[in-house]
C-alpha positions in Angstrom: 24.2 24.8 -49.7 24.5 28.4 -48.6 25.9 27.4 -44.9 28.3 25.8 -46.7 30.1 28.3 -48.9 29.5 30.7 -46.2 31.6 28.8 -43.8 34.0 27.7 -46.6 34.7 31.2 -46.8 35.0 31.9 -43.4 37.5 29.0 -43.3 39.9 30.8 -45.5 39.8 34.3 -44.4 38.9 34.7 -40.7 43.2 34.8 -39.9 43.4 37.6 -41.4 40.4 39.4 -40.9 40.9 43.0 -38.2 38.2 43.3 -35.8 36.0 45.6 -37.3 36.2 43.4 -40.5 35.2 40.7 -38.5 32.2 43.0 -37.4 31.2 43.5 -40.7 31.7 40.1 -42.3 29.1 38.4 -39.5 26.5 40.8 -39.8 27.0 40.4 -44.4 26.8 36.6 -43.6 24.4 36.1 -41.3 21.9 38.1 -43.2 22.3 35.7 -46.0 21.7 32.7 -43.5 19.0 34.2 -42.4 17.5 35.0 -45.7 17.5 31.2 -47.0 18.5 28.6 -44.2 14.5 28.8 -43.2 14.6 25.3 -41.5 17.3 27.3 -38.9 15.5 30.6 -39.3 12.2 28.9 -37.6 13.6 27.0 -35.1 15.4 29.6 -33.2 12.1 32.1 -34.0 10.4 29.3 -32.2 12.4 29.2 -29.5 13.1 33.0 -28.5 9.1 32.8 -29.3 8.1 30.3 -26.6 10.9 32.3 -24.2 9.7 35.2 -24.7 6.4 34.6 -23.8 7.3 32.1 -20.7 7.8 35.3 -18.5 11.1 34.4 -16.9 12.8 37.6 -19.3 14.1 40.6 -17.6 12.4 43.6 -18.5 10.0 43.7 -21.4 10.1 41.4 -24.0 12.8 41.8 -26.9 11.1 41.6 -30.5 11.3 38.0 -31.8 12.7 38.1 -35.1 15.1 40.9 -33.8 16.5 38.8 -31.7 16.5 35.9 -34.2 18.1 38.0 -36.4 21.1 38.9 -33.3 21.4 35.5 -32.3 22.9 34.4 -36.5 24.5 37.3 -36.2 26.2 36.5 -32.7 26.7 32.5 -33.9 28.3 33.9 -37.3 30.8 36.4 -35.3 31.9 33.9 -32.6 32.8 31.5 -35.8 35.0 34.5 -37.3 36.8 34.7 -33.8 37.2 31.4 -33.3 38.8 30.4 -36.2 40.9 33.8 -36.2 42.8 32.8 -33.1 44.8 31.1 -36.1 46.6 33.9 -36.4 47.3 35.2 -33.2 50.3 34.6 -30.9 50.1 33.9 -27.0 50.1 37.7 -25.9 47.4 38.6 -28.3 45.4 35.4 -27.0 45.7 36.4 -23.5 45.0 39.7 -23.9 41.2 39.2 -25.0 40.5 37.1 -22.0 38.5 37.8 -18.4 37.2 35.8 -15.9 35.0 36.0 -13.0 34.0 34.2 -10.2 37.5 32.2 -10.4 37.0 31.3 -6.6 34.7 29.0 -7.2 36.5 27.2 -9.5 39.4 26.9 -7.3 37.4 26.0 -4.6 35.9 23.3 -6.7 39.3 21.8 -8.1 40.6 21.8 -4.0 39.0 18.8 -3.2 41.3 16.8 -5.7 37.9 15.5 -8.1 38.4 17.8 -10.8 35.2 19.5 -12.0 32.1 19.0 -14.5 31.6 22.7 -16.0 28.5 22.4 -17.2 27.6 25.8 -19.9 25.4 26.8 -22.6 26.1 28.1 -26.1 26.4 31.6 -24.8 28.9 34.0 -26.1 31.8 32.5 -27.3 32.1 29.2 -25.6 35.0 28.1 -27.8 37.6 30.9 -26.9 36.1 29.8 -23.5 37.3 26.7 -23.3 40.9 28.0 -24.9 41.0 30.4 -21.9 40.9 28.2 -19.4 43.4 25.8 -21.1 45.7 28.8 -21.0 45.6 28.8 -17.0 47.6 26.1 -17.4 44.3 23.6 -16.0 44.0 19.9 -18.3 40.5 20.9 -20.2 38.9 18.3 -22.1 35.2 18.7 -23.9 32.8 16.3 -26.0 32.3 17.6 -28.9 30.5 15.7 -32.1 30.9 17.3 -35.7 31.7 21.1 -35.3 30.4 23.9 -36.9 29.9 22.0 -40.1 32.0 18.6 -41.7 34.5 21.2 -43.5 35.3 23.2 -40.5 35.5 19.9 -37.6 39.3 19.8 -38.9 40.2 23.2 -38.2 38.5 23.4 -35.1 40.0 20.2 -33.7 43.5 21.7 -34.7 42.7 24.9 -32.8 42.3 22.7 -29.7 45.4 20.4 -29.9 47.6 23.8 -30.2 46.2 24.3 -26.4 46.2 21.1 -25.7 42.5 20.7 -25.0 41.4 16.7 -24.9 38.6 16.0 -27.3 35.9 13.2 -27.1 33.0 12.2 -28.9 29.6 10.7 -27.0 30.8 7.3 -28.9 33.9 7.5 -26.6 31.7 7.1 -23.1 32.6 8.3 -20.0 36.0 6.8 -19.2 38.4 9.1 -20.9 36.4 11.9 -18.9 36.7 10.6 -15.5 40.4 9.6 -16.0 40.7 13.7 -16.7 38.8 14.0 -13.5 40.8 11.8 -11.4 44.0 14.0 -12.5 42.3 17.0 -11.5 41.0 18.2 -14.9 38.2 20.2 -16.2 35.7 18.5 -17.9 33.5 21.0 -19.9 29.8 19.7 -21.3 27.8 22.1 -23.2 24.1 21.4 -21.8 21.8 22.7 -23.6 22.7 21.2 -27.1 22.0 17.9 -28.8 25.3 16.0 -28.6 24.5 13.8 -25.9 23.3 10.0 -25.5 21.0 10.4 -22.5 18.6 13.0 -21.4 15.8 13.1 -18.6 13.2 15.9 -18.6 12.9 18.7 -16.4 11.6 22.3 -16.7 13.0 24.4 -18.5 11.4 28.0 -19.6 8.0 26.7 -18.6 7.9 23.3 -20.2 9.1 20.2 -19.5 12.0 19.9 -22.1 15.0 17.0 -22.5 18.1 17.7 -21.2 21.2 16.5 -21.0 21.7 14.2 -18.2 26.2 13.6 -18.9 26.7 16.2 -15.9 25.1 14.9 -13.3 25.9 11.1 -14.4 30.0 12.0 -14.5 29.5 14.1 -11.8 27.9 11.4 -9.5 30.2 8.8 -10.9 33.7 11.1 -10.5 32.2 12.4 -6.8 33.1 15.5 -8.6 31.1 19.5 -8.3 29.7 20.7 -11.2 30.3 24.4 -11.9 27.9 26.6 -13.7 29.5 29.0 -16.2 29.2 31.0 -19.2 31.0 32.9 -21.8 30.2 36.5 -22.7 31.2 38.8 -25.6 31.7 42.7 -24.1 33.3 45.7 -25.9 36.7 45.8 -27.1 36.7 42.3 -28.6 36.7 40.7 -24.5 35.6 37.3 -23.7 34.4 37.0 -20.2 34.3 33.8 -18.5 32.5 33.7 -15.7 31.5 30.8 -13.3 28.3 31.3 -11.8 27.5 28.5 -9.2 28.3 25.0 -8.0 26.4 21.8 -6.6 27.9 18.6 -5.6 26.4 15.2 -6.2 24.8 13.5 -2.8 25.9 9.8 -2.4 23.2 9.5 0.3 20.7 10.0 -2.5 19.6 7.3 -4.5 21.0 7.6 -8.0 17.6 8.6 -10.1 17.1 11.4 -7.7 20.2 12.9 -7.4 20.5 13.0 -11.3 17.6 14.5 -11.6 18.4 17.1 -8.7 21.8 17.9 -10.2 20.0 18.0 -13.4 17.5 20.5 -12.5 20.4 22.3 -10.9 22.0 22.8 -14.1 18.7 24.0 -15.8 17.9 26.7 -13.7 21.6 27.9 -14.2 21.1 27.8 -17.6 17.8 29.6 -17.8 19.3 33.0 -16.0 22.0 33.0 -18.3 20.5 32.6 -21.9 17.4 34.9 -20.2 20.2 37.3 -19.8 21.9 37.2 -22.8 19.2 35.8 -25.3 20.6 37.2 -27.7 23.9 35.5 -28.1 22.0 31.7 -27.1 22.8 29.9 -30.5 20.7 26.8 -30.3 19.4 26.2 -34.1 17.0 23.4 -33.4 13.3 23.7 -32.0 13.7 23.1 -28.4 10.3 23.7 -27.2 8.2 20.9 -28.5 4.4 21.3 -28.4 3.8 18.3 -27.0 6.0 18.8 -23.8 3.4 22.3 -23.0 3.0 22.2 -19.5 
């Protein structure tokens, strides 16, 4: 009930919200959400609990419900900027974006397959996918209900206005490899729980599911998959940086080279949500105790 009026709200007066407002909304909001949605509360404790204790952190260990407490916050900010880009013309849109690592992204659209970007909800993965869109590259993603049934309209809108293809897991994988076969950008968020196939691999220590979509249209399209994330930096930025690639080996037999690409894309993943725990918004238990190595 709460997560609903919040986002109701948030629905109606992120467009016109100033930065700083925007600031000070997320932090109001997700205090609330934190207060009462306990069912979210204790699955991402549980999670920065496990990773935090699985020793693959930089430097000393953050403080668990700190960090639980940063990661509503960062999920109830990127929300705000998401559905504030409403309001803002081209310039302004522009203006908020970097990238790095764009070579390899070239590089990986050069040999005419198009390109599996595989991420994790890091940052602001949203404006993420709107950046890219804006370099003038066909972007489609698979997305299922977004945000929340109230918000999947206004989220969907946002993307047609940059012309970003939308699928569901129900729609399979031939809309994605036609986008691949014109040189598109595929982009599959693989750390969440939209997906219709998984295999296990390591991940933080323990054997976890994960999706397998990647390496399966990867393999399938002959296409790289790029590693990349989104980051959040002063000055309202949004960083998107591409971080890695791997190719699919059709000398391989198919079980193997899915799960090579697969742990591929779960090592990638682990550096970056070590790095920036504190913007990873996953709100379901992810480390299940019966999966302890």
């Amino acid at each position: 009930m709460i997560q609903s009026l919040l986002l109701t709200a948030a629905l109606k007066l992120a467009p016109s919200l100033s930065e700083p407002a925007i600031d000070s909304l997320a932090r109001a909001t997700s205090s609330l959400e934190f207060a009462f949605s306990s069912k979210r509360r204790k699955a991402v404790e549980s999670n920065v609990a496990w990773i935090t204790e699985s020793g693959r952190l930089p430097g000393n260990a953050p403080q668990v419900r700190h960090t639980a407490r940063a990661i509503f916050e960062s999920y109830h900010r990127f929300l705000l900027e998401y559905l504030s880009q409403r309001s803002l013309g081209s310039l302004a849109l522009d203006l908020k974006f970097r990238f790095e690592g764009m070579e390899l992204l070239y590089e990986a659209l050069s040999r005419g397959r198009g390109a599996v970007v595989a991420a994790p909800h890091v940052g602001n993965w949203e404006l993420a996918g709107i950046a890219m869109a804006r370099l003038g590259h066909r972007v489609h993603v698979v997305t299922g209900v977004q945000f929340h049934p109230r918000l999947t309209g206004a989220a969907r809108a946002l993307k047609g206005r940059e012309r970003i293809l939308v699928s569901t897991p129900q729609d399979g994988f031939r809309p994605l490899l036609g986008t691949l076969r014109e040189g598109g950008i595929v982009v599959l968020l693989a750390d969440g729980d939209v997906f219709t196939r998984s295999v296990e691999t390591e991940f933080f220590g323990r054997r976890v599911p994960l999706p397998v979509g990647p390496a399966l249209l990867a393999r399938r399209a002959r296409a790289p998959i790029l590693f990349a994330h989104a980051e959040r930096r002063p000055a309202a930025c949004h960083v998107v940086s591409f971080d890695g690639m791997v190719a699919p080996d059709p000398a391989l037999p198919v079980k193997e080279d899915l799960l090579r690409l697969t742990r591929r894309v779960a090592e990638h993943q682990e550096c970056t949500i070590a790095a920036h725990l504190d913007t990873w918004c996953i709100f379901r238990p992810l480390f299940p105790e019966h999966h302890a190595a």
